[in-house]
N, C-alpha and C positions, 0 to 999 in steps of 0.2 A: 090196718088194711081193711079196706070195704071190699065184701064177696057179695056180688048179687047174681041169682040166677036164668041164666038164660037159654032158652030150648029145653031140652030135654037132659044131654050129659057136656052143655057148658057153663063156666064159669069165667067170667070179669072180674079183674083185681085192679084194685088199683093202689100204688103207691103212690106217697105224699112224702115229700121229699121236708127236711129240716131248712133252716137258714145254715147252718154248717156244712150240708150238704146239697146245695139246691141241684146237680145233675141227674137227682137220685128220681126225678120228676118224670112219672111215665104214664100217657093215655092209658085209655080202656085196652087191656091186652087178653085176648079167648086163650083161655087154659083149659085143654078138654081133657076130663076127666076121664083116666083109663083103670081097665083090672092091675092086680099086684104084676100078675107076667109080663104083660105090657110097657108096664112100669121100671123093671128087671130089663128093657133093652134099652132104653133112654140114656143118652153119651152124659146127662148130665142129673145131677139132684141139687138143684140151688136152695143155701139154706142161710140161717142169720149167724153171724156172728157173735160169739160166749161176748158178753156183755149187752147184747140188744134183750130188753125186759120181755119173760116170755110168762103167758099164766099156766104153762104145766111145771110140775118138779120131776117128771121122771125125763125129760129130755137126754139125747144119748149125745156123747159129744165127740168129735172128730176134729180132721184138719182138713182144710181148703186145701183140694187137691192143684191149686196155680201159685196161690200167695203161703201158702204153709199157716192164716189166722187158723184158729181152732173154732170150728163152726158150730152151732148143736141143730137137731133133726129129731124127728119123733120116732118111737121105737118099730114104730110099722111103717114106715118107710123102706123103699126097696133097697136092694144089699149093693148089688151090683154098677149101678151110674158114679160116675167120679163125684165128689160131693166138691160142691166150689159155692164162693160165699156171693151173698147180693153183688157186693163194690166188685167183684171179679165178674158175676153173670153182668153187669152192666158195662164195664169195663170192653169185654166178649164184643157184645151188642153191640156198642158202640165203632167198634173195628172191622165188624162183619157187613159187607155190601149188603144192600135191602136187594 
């Protein structure tokens, strides 16, 4: 994933989709970065799936609150948001009127 920064408290991500998964392919999308509380009211915590290679080892690990995969997240990550995995937040996306 490339983060580049932009303004002051935004960030651009961008996914790159595999040839096994080419739907996975998404523009430039602003993710604004909020406090922990803020964080704590968001309907969602989209996270990767136990087997997408990550470089931490203390990763905490869950289940995708749609599909039931077991997902992992970082340990300061907010408590509260339903934790659901990429293929579901895109899934979502793809269902939800612009």
């Amino acid at each position: 994933m490339k983060i580049t920064p932009h303004d002051d408290d935004w960030f651009y991500a961008n996914a790159f989709a595999s040839p096994q998964r080419p739907e996975i392919i998404m523009t430039p999308t602003p993710i604004k970065v909020v406090s922990q509380e803020e964080g704590e009211q968001a309907d969602y915590l989209i996270c990767c799936r136990v087997g997408v290679p990550s470089a931490f080892k203390d990763n905490e690990i869950g289940t995708c609150g749609h599909c039931g995969h077991e997902v992992f997240f970082r340990p300061h990550t907010p408590r509260k948001p339903m934790r659901i995995c990429m293929e579901c937040a895109v899934a979502h996306i793809k269902r939800t009127p612009s």
